[in-house]
gemmi code that builds the backbone of each chain (N, CA, C; Angstrom):
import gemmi

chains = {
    "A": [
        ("UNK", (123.655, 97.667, 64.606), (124.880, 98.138, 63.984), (124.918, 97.714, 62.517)),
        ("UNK", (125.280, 98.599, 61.964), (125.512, 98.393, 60.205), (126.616, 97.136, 60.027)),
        ("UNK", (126.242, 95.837, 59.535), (127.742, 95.070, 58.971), (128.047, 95.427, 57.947)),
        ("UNK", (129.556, 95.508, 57.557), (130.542, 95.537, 56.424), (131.057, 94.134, 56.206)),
        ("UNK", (130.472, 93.631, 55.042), (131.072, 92.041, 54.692), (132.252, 92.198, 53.702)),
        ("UNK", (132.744, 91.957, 53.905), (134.253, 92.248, 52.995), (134.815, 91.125, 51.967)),
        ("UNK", (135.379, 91.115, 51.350), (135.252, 90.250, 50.209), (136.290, 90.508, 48.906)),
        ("UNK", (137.511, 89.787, 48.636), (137.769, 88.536, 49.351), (138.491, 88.496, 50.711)),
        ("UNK", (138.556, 88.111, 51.191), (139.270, 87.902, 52.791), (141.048, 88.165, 52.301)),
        ("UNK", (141.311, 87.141, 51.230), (142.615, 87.650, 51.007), (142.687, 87.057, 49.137)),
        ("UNK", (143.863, 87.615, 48.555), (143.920, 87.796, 47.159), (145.438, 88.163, 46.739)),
        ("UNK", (145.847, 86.875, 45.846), (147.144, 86.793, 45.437), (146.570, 87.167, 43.718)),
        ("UNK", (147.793, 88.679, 43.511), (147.545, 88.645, 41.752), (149.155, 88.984, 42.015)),
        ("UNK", (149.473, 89.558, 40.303), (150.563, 89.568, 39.343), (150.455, 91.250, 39.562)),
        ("UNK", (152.009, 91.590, 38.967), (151.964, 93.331, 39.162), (151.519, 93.294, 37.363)),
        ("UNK", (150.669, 94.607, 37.620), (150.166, 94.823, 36.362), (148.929, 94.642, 35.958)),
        ("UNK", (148.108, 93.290, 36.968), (146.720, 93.185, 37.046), (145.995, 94.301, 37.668)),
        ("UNK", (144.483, 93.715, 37.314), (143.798, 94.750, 37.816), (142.608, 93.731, 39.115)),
        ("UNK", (142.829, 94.356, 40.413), (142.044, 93.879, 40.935), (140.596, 94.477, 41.946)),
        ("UNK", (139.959, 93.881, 42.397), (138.751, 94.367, 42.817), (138.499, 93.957, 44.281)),
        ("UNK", (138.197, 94.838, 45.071), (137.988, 93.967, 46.545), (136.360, 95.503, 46.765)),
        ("UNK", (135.483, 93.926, 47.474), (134.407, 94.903, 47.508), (133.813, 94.440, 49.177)),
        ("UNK", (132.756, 95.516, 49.351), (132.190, 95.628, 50.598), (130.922, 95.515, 50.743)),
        ("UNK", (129.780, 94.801, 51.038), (128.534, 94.859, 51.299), (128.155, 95.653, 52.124)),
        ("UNK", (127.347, 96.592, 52.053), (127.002, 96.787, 53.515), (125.714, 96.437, 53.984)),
        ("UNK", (125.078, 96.263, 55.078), (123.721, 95.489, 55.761), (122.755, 96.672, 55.535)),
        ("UNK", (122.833, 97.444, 55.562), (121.378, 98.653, 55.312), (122.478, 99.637, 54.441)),
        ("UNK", (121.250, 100.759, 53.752), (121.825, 101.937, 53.130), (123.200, 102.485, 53.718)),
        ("UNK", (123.920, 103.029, 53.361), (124.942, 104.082, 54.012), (125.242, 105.187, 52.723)),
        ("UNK", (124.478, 105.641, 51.799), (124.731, 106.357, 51.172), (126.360, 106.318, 50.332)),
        ("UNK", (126.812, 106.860, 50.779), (127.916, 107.211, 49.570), (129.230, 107.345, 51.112)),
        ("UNK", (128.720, 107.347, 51.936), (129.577, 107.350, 53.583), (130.455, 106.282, 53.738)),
        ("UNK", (131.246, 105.836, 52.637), (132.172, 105.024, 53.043), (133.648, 105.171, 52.300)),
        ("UNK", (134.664, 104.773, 53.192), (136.013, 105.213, 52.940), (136.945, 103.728, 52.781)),
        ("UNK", (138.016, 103.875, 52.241), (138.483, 102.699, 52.052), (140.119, 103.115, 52.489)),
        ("UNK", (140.700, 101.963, 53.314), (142.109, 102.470, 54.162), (142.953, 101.460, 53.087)),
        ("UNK", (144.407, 101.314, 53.033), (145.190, 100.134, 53.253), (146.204, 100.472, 54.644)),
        ("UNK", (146.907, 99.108, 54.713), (147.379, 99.246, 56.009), (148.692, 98.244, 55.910)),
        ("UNK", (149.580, 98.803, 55.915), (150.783, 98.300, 55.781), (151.457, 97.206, 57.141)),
        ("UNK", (152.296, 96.122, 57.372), (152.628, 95.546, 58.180), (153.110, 96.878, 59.150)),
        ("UNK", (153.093, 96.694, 60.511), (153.629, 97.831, 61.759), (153.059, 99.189, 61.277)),
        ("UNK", (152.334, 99.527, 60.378), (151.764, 100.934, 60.123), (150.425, 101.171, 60.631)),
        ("UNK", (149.994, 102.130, 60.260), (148.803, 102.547, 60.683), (147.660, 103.070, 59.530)),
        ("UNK", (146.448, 102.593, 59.097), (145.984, 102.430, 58.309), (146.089, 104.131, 56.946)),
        ("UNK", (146.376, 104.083, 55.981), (146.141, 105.473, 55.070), (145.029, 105.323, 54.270)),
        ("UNK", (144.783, 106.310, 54.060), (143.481, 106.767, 53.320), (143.325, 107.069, 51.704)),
        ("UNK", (142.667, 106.131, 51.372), (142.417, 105.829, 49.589), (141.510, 106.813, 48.931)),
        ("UNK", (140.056, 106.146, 49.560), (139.369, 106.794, 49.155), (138.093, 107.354, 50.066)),
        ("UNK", (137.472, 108.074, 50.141), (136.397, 108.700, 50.738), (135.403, 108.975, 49.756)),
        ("UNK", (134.034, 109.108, 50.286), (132.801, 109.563, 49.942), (132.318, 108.573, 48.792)),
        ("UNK", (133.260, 107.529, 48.881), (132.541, 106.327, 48.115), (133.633, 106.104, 46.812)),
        ("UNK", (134.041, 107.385, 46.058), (134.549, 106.722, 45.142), (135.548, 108.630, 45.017)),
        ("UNK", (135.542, 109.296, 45.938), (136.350, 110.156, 45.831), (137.923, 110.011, 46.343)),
        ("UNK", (138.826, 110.280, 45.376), (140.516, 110.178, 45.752), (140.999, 110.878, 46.873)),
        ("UNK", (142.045, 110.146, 47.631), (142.678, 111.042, 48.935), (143.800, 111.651, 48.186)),
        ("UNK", (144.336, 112.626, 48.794), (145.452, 113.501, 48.456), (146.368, 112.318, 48.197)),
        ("UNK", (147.217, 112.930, 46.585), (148.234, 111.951, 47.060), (148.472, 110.400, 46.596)),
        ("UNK", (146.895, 109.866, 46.708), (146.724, 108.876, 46.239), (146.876, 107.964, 44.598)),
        ("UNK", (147.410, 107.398, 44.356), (148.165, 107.455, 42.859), (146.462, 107.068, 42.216)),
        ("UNK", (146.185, 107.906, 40.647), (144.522, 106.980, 39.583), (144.429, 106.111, 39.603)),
        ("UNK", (145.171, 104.834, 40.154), (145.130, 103.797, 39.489), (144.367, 103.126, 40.849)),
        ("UNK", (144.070, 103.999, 42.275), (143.262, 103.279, 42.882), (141.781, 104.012, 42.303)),
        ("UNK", (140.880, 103.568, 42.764), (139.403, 104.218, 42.066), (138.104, 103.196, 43.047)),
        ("UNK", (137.606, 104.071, 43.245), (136.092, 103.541, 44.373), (134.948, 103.497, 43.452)),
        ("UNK", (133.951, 102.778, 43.575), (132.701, 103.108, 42.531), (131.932, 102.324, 43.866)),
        ("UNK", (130.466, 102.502, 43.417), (129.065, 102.125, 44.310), (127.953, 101.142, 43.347)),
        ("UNK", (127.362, 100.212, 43.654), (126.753, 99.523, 43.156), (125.031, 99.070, 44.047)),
        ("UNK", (123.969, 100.682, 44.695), (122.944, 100.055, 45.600), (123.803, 100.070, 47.208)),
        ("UNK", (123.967, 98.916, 47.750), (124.691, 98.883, 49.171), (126.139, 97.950, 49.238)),
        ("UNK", (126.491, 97.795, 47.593), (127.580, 97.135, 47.442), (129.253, 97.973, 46.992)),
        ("UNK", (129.883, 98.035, 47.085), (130.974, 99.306, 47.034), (132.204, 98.655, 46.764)),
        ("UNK", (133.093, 99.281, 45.629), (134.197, 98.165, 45.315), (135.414, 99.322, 45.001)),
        ("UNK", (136.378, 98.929, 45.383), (137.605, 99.040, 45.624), (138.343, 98.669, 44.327)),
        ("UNK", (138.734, 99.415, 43.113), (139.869, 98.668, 42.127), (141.068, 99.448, 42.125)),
        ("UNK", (142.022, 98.199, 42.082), (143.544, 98.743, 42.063), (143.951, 98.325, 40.163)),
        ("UNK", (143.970, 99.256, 39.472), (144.816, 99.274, 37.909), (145.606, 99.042, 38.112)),
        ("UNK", (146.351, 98.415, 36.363), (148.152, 97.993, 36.946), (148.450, 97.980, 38.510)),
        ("UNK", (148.349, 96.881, 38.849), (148.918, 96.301, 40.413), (150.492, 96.423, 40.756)),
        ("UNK", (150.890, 97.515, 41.842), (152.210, 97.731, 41.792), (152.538, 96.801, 42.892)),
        ("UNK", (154.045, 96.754, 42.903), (154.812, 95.811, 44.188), (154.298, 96.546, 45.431)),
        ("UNK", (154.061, 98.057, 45.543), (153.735, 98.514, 46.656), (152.179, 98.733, 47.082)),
        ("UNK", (151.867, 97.900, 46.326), (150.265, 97.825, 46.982), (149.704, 96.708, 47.680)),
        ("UNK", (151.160, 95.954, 47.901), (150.646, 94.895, 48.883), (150.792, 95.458, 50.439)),
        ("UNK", (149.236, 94.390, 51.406), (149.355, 95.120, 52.803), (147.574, 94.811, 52.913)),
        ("UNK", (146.893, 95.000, 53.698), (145.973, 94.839, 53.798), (144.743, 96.131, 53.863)),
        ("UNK", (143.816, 96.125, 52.910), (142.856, 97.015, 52.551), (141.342, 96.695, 53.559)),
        ("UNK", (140.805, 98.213, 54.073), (139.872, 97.419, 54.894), (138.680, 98.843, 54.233)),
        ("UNK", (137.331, 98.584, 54.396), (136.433, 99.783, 53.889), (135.591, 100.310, 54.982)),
        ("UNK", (135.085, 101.326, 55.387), (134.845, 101.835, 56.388), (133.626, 102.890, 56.201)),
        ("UNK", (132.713, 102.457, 57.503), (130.850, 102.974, 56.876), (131.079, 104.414, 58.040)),
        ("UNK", (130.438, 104.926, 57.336), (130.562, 106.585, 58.452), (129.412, 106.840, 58.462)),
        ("UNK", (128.263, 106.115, 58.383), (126.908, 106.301, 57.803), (126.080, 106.740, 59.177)),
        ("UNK", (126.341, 106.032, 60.116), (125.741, 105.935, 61.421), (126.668, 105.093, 62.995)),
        ("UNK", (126.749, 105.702, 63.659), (127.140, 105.218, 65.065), (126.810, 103.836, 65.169)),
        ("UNK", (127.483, 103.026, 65.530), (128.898, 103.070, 65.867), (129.655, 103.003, 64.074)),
        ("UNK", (130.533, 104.130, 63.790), (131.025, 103.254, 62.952), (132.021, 102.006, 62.749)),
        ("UNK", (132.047, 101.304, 61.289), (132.070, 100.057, 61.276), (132.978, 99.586, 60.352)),
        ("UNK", (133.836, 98.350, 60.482), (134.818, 98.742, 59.807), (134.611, 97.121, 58.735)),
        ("UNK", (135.121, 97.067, 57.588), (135.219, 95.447, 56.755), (136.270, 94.638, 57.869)),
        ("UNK", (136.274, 93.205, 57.970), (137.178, 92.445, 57.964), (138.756, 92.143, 57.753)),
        ("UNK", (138.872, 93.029, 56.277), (140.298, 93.197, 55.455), (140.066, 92.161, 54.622)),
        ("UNK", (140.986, 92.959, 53.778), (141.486, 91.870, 52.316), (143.322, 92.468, 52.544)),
        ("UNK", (143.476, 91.191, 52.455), (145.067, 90.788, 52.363), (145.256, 90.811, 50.995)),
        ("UNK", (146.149, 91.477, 50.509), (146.961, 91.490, 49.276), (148.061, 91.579, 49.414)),
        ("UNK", (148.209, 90.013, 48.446), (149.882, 89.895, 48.236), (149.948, 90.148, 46.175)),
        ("UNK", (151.163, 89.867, 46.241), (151.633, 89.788, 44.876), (152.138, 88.576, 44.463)),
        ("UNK", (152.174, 88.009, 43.416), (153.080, 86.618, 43.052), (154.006, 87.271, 42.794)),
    ],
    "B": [
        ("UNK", (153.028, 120.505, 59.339), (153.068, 118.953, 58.733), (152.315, 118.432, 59.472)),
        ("UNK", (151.542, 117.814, 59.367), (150.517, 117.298, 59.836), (150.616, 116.013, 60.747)),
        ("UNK", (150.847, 115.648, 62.446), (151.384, 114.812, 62.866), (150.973, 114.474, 64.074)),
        ("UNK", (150.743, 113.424, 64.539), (150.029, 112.641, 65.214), (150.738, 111.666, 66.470)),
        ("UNK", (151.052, 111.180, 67.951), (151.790, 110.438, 68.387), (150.974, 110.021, 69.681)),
        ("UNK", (150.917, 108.731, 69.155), (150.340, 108.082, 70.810), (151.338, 107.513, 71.504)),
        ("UNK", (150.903, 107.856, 72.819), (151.965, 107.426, 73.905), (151.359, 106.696, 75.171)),
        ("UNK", (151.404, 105.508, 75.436), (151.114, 104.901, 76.251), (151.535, 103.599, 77.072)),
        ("UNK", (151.429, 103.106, 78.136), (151.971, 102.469, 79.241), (152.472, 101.254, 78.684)),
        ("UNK", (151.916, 100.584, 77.549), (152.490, 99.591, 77.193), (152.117, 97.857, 77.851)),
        ("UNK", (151.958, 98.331, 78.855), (151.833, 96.983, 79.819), (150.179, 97.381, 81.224)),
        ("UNK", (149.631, 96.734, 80.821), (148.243, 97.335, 81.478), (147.805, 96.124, 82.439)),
        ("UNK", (147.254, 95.974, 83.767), (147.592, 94.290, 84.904), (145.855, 94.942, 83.909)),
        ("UNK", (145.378, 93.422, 84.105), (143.596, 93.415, 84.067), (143.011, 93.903, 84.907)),
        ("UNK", (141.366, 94.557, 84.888), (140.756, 95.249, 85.537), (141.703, 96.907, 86.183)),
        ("UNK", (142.796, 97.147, 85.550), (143.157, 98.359, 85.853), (142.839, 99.443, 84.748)),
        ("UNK", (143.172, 100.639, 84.449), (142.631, 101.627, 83.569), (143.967, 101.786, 82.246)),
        ("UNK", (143.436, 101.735, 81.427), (144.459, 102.505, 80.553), (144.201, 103.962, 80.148)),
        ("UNK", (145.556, 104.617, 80.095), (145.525, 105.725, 79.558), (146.578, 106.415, 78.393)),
        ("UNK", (146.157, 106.855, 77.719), (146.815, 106.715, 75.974), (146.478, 108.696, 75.702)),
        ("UNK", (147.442, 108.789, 75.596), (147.899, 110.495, 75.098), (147.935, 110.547, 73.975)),
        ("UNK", (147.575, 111.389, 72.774), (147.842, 112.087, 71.395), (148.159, 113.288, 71.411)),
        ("UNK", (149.232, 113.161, 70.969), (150.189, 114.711, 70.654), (149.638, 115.075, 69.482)),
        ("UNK", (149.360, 115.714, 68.982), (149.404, 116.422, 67.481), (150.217, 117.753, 67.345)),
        ("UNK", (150.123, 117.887, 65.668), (150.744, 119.002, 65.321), (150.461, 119.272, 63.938)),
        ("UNK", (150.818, 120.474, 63.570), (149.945, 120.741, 62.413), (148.633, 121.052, 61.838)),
        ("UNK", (147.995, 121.026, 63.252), (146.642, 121.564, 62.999), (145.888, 121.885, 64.353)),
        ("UNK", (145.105, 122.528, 64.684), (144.089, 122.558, 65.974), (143.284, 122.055, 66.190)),
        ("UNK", (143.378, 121.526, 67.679), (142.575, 120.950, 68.102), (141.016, 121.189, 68.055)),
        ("UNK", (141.054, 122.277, 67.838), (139.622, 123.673, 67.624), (139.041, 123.498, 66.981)),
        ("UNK", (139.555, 122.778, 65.713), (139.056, 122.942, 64.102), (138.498, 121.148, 63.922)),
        ("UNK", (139.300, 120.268, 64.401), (138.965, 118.953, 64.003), (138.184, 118.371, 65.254)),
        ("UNK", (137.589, 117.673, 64.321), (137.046, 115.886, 65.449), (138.405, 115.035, 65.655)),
        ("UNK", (138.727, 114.552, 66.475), (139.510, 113.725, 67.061), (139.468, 112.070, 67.346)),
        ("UNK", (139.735, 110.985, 66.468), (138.871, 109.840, 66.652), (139.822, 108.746, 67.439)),
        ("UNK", (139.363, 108.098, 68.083), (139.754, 106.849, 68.555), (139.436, 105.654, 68.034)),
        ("UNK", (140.564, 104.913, 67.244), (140.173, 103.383, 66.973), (141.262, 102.507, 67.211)),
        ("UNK", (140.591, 101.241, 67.981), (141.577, 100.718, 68.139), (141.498, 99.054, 66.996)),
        ("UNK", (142.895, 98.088, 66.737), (143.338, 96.967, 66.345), (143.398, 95.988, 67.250)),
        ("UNK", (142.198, 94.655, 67.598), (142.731, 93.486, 68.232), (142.823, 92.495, 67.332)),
        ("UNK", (143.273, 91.594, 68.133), (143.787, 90.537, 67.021), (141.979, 89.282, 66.818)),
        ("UNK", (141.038, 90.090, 68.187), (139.956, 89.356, 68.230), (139.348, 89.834, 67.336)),
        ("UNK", (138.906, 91.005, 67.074), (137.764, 91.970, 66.221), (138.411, 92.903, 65.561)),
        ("UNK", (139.949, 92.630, 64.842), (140.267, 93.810, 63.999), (140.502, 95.200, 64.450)),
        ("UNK", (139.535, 95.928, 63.503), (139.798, 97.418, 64.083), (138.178, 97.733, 64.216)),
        ("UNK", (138.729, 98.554, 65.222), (137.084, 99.206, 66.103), (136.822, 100.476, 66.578)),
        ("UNK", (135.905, 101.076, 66.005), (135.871, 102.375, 66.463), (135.435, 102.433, 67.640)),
        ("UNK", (136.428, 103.744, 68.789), (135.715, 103.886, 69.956), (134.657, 104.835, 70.345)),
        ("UNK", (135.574, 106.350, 69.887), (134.848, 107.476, 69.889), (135.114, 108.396, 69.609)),
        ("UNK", (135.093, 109.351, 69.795), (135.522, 110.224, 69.150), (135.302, 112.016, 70.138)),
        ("UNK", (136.187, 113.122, 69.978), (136.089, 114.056, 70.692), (135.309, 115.331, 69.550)),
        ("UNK", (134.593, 116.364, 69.331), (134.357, 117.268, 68.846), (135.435, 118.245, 68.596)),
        ("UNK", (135.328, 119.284, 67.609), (136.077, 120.574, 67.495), (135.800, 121.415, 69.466)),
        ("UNK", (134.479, 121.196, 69.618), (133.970, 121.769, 70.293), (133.910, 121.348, 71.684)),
        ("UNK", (134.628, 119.775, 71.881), (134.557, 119.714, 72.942), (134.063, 118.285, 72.970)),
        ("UNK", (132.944, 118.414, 72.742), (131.644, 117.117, 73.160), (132.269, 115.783, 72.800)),
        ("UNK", (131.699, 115.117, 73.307), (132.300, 113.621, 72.772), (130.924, 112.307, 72.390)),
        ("UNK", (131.209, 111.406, 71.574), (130.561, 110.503, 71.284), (131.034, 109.113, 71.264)),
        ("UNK", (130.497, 107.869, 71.853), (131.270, 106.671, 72.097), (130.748, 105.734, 71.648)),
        ("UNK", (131.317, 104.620, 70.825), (130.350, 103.440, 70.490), (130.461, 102.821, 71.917)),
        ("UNK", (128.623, 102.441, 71.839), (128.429, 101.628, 72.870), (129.040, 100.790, 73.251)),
        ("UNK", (129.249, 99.934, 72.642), (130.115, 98.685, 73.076), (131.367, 98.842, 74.211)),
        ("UNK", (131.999, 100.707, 74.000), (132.787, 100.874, 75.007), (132.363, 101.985, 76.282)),
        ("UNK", (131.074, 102.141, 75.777), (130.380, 103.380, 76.075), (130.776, 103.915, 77.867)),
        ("UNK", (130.439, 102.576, 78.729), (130.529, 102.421, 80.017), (132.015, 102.524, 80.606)),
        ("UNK", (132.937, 102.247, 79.788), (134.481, 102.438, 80.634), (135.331, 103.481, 79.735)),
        ("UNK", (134.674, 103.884, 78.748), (135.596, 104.875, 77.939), (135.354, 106.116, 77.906)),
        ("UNK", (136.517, 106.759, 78.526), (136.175, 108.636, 78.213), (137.208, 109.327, 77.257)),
        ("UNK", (137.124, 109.876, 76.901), (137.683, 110.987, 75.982), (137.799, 111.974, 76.364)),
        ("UNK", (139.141, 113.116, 76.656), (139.230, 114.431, 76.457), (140.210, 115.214, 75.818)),
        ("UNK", (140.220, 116.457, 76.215), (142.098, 116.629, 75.723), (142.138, 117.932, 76.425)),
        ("UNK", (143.086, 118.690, 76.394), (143.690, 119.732, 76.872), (144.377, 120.819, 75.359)),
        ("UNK", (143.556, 121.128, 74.535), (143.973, 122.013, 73.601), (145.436, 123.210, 73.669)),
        ("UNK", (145.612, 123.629, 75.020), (146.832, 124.380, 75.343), (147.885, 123.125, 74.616)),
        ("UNK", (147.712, 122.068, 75.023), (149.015, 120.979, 74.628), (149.037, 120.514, 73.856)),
        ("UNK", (147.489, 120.794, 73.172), (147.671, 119.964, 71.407), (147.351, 118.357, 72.116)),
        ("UNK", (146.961, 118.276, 72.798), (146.471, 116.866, 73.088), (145.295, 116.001, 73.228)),
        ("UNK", (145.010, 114.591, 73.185), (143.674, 114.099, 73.310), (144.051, 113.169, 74.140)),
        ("UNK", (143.128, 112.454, 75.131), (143.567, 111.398, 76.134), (142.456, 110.087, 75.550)),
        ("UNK", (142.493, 109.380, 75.850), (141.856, 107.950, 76.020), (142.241, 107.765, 77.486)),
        ("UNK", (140.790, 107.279, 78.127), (140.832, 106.739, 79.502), (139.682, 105.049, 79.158)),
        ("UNK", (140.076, 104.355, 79.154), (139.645, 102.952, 79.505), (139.509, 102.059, 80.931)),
        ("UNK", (138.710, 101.858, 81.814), (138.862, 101.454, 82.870), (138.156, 99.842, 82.470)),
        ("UNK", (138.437, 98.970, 83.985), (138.427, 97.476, 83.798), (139.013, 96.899, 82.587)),
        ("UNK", (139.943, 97.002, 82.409), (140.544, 96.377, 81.370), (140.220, 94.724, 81.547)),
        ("UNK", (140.382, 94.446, 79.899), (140.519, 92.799, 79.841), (141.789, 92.596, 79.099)),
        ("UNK", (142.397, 90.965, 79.198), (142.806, 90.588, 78.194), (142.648, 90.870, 76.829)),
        ("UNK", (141.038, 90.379, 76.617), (140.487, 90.959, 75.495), (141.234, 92.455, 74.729)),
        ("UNK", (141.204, 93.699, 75.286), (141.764, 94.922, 75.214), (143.239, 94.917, 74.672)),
        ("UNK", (143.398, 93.889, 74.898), (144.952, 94.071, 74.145), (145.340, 94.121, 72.530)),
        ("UNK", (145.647, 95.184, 72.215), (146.284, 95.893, 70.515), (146.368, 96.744, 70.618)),
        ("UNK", (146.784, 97.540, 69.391), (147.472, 98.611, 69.227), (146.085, 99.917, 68.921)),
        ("UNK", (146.447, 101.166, 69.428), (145.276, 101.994, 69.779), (145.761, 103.160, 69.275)),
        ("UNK", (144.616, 103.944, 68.052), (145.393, 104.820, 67.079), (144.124, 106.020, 67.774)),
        ("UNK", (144.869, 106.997, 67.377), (144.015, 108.412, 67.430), (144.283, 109.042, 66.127)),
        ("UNK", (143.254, 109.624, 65.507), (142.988, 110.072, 63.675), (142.416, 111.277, 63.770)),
        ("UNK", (142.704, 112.299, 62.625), (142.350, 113.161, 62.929), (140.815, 113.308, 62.014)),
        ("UNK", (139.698, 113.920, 62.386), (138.857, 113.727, 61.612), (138.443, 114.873, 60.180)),
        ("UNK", (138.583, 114.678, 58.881), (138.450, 116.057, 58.502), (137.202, 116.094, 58.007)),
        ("UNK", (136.028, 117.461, 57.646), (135.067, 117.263, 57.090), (135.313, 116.928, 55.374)),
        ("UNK", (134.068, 116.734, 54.967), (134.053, 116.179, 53.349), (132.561, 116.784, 53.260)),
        ("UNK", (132.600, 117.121, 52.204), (131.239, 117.784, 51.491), (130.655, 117.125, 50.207)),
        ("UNK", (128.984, 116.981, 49.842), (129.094, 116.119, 48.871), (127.592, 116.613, 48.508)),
        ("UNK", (127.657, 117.150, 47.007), (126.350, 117.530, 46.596), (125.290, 116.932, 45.578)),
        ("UNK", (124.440, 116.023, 46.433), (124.329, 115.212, 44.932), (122.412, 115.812, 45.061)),
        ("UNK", (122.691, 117.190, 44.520), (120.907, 117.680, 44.869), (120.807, 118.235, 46.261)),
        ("UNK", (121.133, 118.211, 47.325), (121.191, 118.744, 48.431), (122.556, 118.473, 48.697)),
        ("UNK", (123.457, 119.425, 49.562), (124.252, 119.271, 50.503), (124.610, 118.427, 51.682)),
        ("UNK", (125.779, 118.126, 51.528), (125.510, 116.868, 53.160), (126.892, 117.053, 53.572)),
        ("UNK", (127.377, 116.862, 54.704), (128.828, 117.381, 55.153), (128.721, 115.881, 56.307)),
        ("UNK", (129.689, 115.271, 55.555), (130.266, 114.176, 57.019), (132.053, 114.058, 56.930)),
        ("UNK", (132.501, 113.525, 57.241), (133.967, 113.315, 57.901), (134.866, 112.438, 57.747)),
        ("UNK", (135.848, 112.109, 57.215), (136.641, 111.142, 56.966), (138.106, 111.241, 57.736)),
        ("UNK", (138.673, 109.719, 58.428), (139.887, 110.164, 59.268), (140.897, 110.302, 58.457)),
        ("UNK", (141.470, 111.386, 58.018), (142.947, 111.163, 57.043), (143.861, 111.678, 57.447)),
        ("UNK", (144.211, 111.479, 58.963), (145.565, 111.363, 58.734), (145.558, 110.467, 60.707)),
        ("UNK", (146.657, 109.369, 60.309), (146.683, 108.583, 62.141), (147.612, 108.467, 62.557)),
        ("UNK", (147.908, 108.469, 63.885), (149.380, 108.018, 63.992), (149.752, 107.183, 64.159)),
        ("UNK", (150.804, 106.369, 64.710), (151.346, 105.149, 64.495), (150.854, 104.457, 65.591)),
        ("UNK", (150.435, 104.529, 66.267), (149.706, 103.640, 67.142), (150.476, 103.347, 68.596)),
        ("UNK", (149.321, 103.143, 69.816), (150.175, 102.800, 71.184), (149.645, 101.175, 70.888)),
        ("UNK", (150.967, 100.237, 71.448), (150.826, 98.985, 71.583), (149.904, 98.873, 72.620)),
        ("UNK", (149.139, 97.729, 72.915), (148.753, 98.240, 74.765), (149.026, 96.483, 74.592)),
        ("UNK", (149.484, 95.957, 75.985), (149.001, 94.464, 76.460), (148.478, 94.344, 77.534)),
        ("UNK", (147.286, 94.003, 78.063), (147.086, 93.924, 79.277), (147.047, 92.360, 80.018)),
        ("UNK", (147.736, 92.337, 80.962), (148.311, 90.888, 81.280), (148.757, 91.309, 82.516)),
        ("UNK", (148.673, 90.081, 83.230), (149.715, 90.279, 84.825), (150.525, 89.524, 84.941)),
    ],
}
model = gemmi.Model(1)
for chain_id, residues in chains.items():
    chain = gemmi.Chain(chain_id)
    for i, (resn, *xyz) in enumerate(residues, 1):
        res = gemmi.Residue()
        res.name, res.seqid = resn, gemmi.SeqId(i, " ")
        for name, pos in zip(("N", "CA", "C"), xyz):
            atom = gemmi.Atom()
            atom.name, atom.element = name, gemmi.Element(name[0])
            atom.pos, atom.b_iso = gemmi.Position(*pos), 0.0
            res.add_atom(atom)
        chain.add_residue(res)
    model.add_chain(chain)
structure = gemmi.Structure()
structure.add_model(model)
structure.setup_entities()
C-alpha cells in the first residue's frame, strides 16, 4: 500500500498568514492526489484535485503544487474559516490512501 | 442539487452485520462511481470501496472479506453491507460521489476525485 506521511500533524498561525501543510508519498502517484478539509461534525470538502487543480467554489487563496513524490497544500492570507482539519488523498492505486491530518487552528 | 444521505442503525452488538443506505439526488446513479469511506478514531479515514457507473465493484483488501457493496438505481441508492463487526468498526461512515477528472500532460489520463459526501452514518458497535 502507498503511505501518505502528512506533515505537520497540527499548526497554530495568525489570520492573514500564509501557511503550508505537505504530504509525502512512499512511491510515485503522479499528479493523483486530492486534498479535503474537514470541519468539526462535517464531512470532509474538496480543495483540490489532480495535484494542484481548484475545486468548484474553492476561494485562490487555497493552491496545490508538486515537488517529485512530495505535494503541498498552501493556504494565502489565512481566514478565521479555514480552521478544521486538512487531510491529502492518493488515487494513484488500490487501496486508496489517505494523510493522517493537519489540524489547523488560528491564534 | 447535488445530495447525498446515509442512514444507518446506529448501534451495531459485535460480530453482527452492519448495514448503511445512501440516498442521493441530483445526479445518477448510471453516470458516477459511488465510494465508501469510513472515520475511526483508530485509523482516521479509510477507504472501503467503491461501486461502478456500471455496476461492478472494487474493495480495499483490508475489508475485502466482510464488505459488499450494491445499490438499487430505481431508488437512487447505494448499500454498505459489513459482516462480523468489531469494536474496532466503530465511526462515522460516508458515501461520496465519485466524479471523473481529465489531465493532459502529453498523453491523456482520466481518474476520479470524490466531490461531493454526505454527512455521514455514526455507527457504534458495542453490546
Amino acid at each position: 500500500d502507498i503511505q501518505m506521511t502528512q506533515s505537520p500533524a497540527s499548526l497554530s498561525a495568525s489570520p492573514e498568514e500564509i501557511v503550508t501543510i505537505t504530504c509525502q508519498a512512499s512511491q510515485d502517484i503522479g499528479n493523483w492526489l486530492a486534498w479535503y478539509q474537514q470541519k468539526p461534525g462535517k464531512s470532509p470538502q474538496l480543495l483540490i484535485y489532480s495535484a494542484t487543480s481548484l475545486a468548484d467554489g474553492i476561494p485562490s487563496r487555497f493552491s496545490g503544487s508538486r515537488s517529485g513524490t512530495q505535494y503541498s497544500l498552501k493556504i494565502s492570507r489565512l481566514q478565521v474559516e479555514d480552521t478544521g482539519i486538512y487531510y491529502c488523498l492518493q488515487r494513484y492505486s488500490n487501496p486508496w490512501t489517505f494523510g493522517g491530518g493537519t489540524k489547523l487552528e488560528l491564534k | 442539487q447535488v445530495q447525498l444521505k446515509e442512514t444507518g442503525p446506529g448501534l451495531v452488538q459485535p460480530t453482527q452485520t452492519l448495514s448503511i443506505t445512501c440516498t442521493v439526488s441530483g445526479f445518477s446513479l448510471t453516470s458516477y462511481y459511488m465510494q465508501w469511506v469510513r472515520q475511526t478514531p483508530g485509523k482516521g479515514l479509510e477507504w472501503m470501496g467503491f461501486i461502478r457507473s456500471g455496476g461492478s465493484t472494487e474493495y480495499n483488501s483490508e475489508f475485502k472479506s466482510r464488505l459488499s457493496i450494491s445499490r438499487d438505481t430505481s431508488k437512487n441508492q447505494v448499500f454498505l453491507k459489513m459482516n462480523s463487526l468489531k469494536t474496532e468498526d466503530t465511526g462515522v461512515y460516508y458515501c461520496a460521489r465519485d466524479r471523473p477528472i481529465y489531465y493532459y500532460d502529453g498523453y491523456y489520463h482520466v481518474g476520479y476525485v470524490m466531490d461531493a459526501w454526505g454527512q455521514g452514518a455514526s455507527v457504534t458497535v458495542s453490546s
